[in-house]
C-alpha positions as CSV (number, residue, x, y, z in Angstrom):
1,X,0.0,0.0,0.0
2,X,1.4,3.6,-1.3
3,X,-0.2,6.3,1.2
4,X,0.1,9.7,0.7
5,X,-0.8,12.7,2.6
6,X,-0.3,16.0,1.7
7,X,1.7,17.4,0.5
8,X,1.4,14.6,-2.5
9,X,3.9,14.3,-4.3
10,X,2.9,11.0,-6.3
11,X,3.6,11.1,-9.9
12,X,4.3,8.9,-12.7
13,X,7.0,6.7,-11.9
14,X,10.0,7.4,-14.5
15,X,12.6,3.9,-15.3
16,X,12.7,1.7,-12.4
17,X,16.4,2.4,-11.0
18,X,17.4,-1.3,-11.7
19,X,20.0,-3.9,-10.8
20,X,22.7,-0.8,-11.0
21,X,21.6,0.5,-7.5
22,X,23.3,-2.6,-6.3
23,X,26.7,-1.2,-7.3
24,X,26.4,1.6,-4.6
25,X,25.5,-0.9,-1.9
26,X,29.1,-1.7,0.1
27,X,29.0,-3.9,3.3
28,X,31.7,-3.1,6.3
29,X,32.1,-0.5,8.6
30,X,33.8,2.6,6.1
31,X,31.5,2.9,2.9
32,X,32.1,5.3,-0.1
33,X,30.0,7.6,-0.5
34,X,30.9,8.1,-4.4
35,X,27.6,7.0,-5.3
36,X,26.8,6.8,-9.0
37,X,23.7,5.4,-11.2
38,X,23.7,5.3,-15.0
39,X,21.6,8.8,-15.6
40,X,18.4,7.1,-17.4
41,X,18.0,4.9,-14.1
42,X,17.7,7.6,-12.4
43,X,14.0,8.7,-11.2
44,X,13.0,12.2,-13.2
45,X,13.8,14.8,-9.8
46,X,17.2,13.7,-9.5
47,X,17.8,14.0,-13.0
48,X,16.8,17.3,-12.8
49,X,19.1,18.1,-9.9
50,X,22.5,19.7,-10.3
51,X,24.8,18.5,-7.4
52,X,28.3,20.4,-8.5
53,X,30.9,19.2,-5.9
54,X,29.4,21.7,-3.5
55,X,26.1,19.1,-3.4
56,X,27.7,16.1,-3.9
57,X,27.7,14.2,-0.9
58,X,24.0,15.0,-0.2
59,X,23.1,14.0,-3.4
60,X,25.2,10.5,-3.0
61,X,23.8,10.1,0.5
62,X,20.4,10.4,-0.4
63,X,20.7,7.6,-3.0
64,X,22.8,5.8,-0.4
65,X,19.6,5.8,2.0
66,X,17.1,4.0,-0.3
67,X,19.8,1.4,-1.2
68,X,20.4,0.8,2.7
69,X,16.5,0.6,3.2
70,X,16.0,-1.7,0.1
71,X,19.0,-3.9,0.9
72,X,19.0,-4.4,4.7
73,X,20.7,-3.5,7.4
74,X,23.8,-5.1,6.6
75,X,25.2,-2.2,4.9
76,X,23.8,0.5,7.0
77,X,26.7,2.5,9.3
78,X,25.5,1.9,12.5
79,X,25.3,-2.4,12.1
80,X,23.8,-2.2,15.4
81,X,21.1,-0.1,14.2
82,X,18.0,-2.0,12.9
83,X,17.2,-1.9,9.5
84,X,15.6,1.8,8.3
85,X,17.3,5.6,9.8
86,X,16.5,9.3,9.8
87,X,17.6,11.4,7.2
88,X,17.9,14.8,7.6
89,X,18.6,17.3,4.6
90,X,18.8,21.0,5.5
91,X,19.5,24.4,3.4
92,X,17.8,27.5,2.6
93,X,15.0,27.7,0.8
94,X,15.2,26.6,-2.9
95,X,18.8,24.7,-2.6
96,X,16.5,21.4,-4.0
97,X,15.6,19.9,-0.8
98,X,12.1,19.2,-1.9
99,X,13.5,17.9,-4.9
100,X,15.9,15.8,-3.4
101,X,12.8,14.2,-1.9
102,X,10.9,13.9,-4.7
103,X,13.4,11.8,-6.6
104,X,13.9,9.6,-3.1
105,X,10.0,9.1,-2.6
106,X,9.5,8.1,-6.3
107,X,12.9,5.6,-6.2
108,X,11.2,4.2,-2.7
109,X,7.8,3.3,-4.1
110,X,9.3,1.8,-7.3
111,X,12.0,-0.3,-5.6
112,X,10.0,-0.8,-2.7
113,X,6.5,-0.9,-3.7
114,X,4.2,-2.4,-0.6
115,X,6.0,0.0,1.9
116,X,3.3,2.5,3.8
117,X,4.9,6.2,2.5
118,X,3.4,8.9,4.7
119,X,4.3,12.6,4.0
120,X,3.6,15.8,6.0
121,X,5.5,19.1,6.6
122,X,5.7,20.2,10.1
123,X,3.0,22.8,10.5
124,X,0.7,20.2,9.1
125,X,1.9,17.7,11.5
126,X,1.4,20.0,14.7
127,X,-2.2,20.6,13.2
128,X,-3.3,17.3,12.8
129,X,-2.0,16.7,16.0
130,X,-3.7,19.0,17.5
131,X,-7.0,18.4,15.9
132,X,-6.9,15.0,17.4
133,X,-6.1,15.8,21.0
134,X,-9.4,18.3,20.6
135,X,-11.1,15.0,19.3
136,X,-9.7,12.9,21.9
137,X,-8.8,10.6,18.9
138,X,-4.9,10.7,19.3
139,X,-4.6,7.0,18.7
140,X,-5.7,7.5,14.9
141,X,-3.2,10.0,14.6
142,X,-0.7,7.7,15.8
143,X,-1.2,4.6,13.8
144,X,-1.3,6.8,10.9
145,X,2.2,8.2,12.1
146,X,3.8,5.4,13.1
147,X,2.6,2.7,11.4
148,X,4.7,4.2,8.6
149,X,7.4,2.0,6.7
150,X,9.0,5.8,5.1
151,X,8.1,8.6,7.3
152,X,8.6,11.9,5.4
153,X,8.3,14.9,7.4
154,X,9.4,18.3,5.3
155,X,9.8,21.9,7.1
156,X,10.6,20.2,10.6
157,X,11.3,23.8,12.2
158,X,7.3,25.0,11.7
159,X,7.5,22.6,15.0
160,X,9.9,25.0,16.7
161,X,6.8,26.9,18.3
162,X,4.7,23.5,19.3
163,X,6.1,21.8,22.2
164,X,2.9,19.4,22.1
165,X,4.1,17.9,19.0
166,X,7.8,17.9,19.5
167,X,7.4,15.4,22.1
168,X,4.5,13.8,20.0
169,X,7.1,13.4,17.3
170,X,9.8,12.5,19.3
171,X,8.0,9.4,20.6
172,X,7.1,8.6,17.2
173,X,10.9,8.8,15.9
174,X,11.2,6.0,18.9
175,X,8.5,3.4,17.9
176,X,10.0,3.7,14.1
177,X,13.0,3.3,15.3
178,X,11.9,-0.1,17.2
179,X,10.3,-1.1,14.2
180,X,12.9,-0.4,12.0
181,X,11.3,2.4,9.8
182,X,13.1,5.2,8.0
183,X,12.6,8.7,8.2
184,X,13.7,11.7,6.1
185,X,13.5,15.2,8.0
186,X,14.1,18.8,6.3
187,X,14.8,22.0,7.5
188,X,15.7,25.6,6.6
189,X,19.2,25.4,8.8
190,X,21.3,22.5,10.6
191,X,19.1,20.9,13.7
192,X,21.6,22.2,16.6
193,X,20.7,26.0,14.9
194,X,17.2,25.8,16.4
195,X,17.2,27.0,20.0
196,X,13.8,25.8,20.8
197,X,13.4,22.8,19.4
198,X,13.8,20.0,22.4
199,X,16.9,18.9,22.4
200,X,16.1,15.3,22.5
201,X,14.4,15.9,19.0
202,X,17.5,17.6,17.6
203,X,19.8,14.9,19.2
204,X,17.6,12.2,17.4
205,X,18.0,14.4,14.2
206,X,21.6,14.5,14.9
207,X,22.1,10.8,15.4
208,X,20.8,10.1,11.6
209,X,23.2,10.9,8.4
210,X,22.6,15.0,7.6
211,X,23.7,16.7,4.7
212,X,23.5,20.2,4.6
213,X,22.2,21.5,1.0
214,X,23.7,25.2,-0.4
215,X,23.0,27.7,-3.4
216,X,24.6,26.5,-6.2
217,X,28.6,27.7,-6.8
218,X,29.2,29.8,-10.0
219,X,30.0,26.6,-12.7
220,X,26.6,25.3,-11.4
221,X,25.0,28.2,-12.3
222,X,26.1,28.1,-15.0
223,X,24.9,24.6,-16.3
224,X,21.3,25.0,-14.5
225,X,21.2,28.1,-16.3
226,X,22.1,27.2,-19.5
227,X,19.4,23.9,-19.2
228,X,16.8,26.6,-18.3
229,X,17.2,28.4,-20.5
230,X,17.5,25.8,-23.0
231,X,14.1,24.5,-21.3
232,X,12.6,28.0,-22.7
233,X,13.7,28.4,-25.8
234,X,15.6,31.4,-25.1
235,X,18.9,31.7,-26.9
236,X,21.7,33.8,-25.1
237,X,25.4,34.1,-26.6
238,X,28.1,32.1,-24.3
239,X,29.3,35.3,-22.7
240,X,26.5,36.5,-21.6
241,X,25.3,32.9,-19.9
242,X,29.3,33.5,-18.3
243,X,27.6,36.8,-16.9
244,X,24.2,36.2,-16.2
245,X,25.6,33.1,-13.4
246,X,28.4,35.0,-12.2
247,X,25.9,38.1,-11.6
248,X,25.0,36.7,-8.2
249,X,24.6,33.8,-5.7
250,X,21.2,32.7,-5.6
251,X,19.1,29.6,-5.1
252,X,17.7,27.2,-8.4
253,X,14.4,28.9,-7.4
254,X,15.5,32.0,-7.8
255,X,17.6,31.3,-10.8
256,X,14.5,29.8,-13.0
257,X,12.6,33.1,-12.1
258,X,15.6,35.1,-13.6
259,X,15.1,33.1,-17.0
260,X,11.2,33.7,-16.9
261,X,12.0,37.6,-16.5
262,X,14.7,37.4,-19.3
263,X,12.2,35.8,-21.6
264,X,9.7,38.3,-21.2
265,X,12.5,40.7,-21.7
266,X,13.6,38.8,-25.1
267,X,9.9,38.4,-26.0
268,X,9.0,41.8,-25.5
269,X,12.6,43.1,-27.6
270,X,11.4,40.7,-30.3
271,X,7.8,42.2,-30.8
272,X,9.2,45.5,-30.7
273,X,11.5,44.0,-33.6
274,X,8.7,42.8,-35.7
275,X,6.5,46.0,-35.6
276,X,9.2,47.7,-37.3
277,X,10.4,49.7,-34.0
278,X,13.9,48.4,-33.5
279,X,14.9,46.6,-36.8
280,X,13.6,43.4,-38.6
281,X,13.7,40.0,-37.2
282,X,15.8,37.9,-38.7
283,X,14.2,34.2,-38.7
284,X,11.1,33.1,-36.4
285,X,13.3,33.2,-33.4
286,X,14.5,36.3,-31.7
287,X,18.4,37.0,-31.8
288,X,20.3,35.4,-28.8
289,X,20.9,37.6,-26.0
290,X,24.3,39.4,-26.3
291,X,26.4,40.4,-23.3
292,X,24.9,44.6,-23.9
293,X,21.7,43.5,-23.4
294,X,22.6,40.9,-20.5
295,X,24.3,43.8,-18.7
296,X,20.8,46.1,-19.3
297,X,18.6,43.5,-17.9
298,X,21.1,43.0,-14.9
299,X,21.1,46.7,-14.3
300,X,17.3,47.1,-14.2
301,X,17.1,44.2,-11.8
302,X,15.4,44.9,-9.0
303,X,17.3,44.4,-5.5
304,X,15.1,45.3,-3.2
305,X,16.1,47.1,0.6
306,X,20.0,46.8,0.3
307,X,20.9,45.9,4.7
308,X,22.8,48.7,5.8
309,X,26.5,48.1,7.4
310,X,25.1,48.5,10.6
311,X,23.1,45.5,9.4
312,X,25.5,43.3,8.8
313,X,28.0,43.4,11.5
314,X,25.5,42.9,13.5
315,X,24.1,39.8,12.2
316,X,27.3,38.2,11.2
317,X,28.6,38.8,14.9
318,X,26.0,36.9,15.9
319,X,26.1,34.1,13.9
320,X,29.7,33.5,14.5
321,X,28.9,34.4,18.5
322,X,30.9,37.6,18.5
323,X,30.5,40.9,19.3
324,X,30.0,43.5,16.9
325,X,33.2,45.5,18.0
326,X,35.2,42.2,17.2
327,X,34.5,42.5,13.4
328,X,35.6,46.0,13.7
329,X,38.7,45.1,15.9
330,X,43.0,44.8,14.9
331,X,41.9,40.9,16.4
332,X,43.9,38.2,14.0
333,X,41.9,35.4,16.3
334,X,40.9,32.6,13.2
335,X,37.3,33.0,14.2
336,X,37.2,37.0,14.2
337,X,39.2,36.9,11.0
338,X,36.9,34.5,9.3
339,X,33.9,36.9,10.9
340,X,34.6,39.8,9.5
341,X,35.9,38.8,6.2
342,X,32.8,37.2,5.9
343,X,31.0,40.5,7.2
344,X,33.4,42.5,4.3
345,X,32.5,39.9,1.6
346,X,28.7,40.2,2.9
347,X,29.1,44.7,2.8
348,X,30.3,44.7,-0.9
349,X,28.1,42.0,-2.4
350,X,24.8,43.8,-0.7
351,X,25.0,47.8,-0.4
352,X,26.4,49.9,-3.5
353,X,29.3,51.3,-0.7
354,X,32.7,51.4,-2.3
355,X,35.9,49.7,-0.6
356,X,36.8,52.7,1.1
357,X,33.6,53.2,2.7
358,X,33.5,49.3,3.8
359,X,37.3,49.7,4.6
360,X,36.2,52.7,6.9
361,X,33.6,51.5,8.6
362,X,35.8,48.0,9.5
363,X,38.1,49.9,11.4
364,X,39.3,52.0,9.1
365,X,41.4,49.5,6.6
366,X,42.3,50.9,3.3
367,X,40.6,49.6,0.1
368,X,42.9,46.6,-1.1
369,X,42.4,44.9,2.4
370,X,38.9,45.1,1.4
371,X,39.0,43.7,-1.5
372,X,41.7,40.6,-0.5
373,X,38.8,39.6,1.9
374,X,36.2,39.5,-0.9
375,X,39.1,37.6,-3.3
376,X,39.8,34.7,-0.5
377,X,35.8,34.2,0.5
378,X,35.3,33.7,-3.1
379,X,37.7,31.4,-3.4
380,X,36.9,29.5,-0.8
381,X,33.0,29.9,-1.6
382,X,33.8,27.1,-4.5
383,X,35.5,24.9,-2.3
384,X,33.7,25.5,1.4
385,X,30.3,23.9,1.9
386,X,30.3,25.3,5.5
387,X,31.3,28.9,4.1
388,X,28.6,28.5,1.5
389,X,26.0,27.4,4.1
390,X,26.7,30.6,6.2
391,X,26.9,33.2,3.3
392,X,23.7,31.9,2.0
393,X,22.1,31.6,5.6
394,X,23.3,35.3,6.2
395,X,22.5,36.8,3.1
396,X,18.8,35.4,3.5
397,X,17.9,36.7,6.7
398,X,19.7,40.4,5.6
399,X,17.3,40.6,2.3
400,X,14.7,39.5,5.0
401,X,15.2,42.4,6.9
């Protein structure tokens, strides 16, 4: 029996995954996490997904956890574990979590067809929950719960407010865990970020295998670009692909609603075109996008309330537990250094101030210490999932506001 509750993500099944997820499968106590499937055996989501190196071992580990549950616990990393095991997958929003999912629930139901899927998100949970304490008619809710064979439970930290059905939850996570179930958790940051969720919950989270997700680097961009794009129709010279993905960091989400602008843009330049405005069209297609006309759409970008410098010491200090003064400090200590040139790297991509005015306001440095902070966090951006994890975590709760 397949059951599904909302949100449903049941589709048509693509090819089966086949004898090839065998080849991932490796029994002893260290296991490689290289895992690799021929691409047509792969369901349609994960297809879809662009790992780059900086979403590699997510990617790998979530195929790794349906092999584990199809092929028993003998190859799982905690032998003395029963068969089945929490994953958790966290990230911002839009860095494929949900699509990660996707591609494991339709792999689970093809390779493991009579297993009971249930799937909620956690402000849903906490309802339904709730609901049934009001109905005295808890005991439905928790044979639906835990008599499940795949528990998938997406937005975990819409909990963080409902101590009720934390503990519900975490007594749940206990009787699958007896029964040998798996589980597969998301959430917007890593579990030990989230001060008031119990911390038996986050210490079962903690015990499962968690794979933090990030924005895609620059030469991912580029290729999920270039498929979008492609996707659309919409035809844009080399260069300007090269500038549209190194523009900014952003998520896939907010990547595909670039390209949807940019078509309208191209759309709109190729009517004008063919009503004699500009000059003719040549052919049924517009021209491809040049880099001129990248740079113009770039330009007229909107990019919303830019966080002031105030701003962003602030909120980098306290992500990395400092004080704001620290990031402002002569301190070489690692972690103040790695602070502040994230703070520096965080000033220059978001306001329009120049590197004097950043320089000033950190202290007073002079403009080529400045810009040596924003060189090394970019190169370490393409190598650094944690440094990737905490740009993109800080930049989305500055552009919050």
């Amino acid at each position: 029996m397949f059951e599904l509750s909302q949100p449903d993500f049941s589709r048509e099944l693509s090819q089966p995954i086949g004898e090839a997820m065998r080849a991932i499968v490796s029994v002893g106590e260290e296991r490689d996490m290289e895992v690799s499937l021929p691409e047509a055996e792969l369901p349609e989501a994960w297809r879809r997904f662009v790992a780059g190196e900086e979403n590699r071992l997510a990617f790998a580990g979530v195929q790794q956890f349906v092999a584990d549950a199809q092929f028993g616990n003998e190859v799982r990393c905690d032998a003395a574990q029963p068969a089945g095991g929490v994953l958790v997958l966290y990230g911002v929003s839009g860095t494929g979590k949900t699509h990660l999912v996707e591609g494991l629930l339709e792999a689970w139901s093809t390779r493991l067809a009579g297993d009971v899927i249930v799937t909620l998100d956690g402000s849903e949970f906490a309802r339904r929950y709730a609901e049934a304490v009001e109905r005295d008619d808890v005991e439905t809710f928790r044979r639906h719960v835990r008599g499940a064979d795949l528990l998938v439970l997406e937005d975990a930290g819409r909990l963080a407010t409902k101590p009720p059905a934390q503990w519900e939850l975490l007594h749940a996570l206990d009787v699958l865990a007896q029964r040998g179930a798996s589980v597969v958790v998301t959430l917007d940051a890593a579990p030990q970020t989230f001060e008031t969720l119990l911390p038996a919950l986050v210490g079962r989270f903690a015990e499962g295998a968690v794979f933090g997700l990030v924005p895609p680097s620059s030469s991912s961009r580029l290729t999920i670009l270039a498929e979008l794009a492609r996707e659309r129709g919409l035809q844009l010279e080399p260069k300007a692909l090269e500038l549209l993905a190194a523009d900014r960091e952003t998520t896939v989400r907010e990547l595909r609603g670039t390209v949807v602008s940019l078509e309208a843009e191209a759309k709109e330049r190729a009517r004008r075109e063919a009503a004699g405005l500009l000059f003719p069209v040549r052919g049924d297609e517009p021209p491809a996008i040049n880099v001129p006309q990248m740079k113009r759409f770039l330009d007229a970008q909107p990019s919303g309330t830019a966080p002031t410098l105030k701003q962003i010491v602030e909120q980098t200090a306290r992500h990395f537990g400092l004080k704001a003064a620290d990031l402002k400090s002569g301190s070489r200590r690692r972690s103040v250094v790695v602070a502040r040139d994230t703070a520096i790297y965080l000033a220059r991509r978001l306001t329009k101030k120049s590197l004097q005015e950043i320089g000033d306001y950190f202290g007073g440095r002079d403009h080529t210490t400045v810009l040596h902070s924003c060189r090394k966090l970019e190169a370490q951006d393409e190598l650094d999932p944690a440094q990737r994890a905490a740009l993109a975590a800080l930049r989305e709760r500055l552009q919050q506001g």
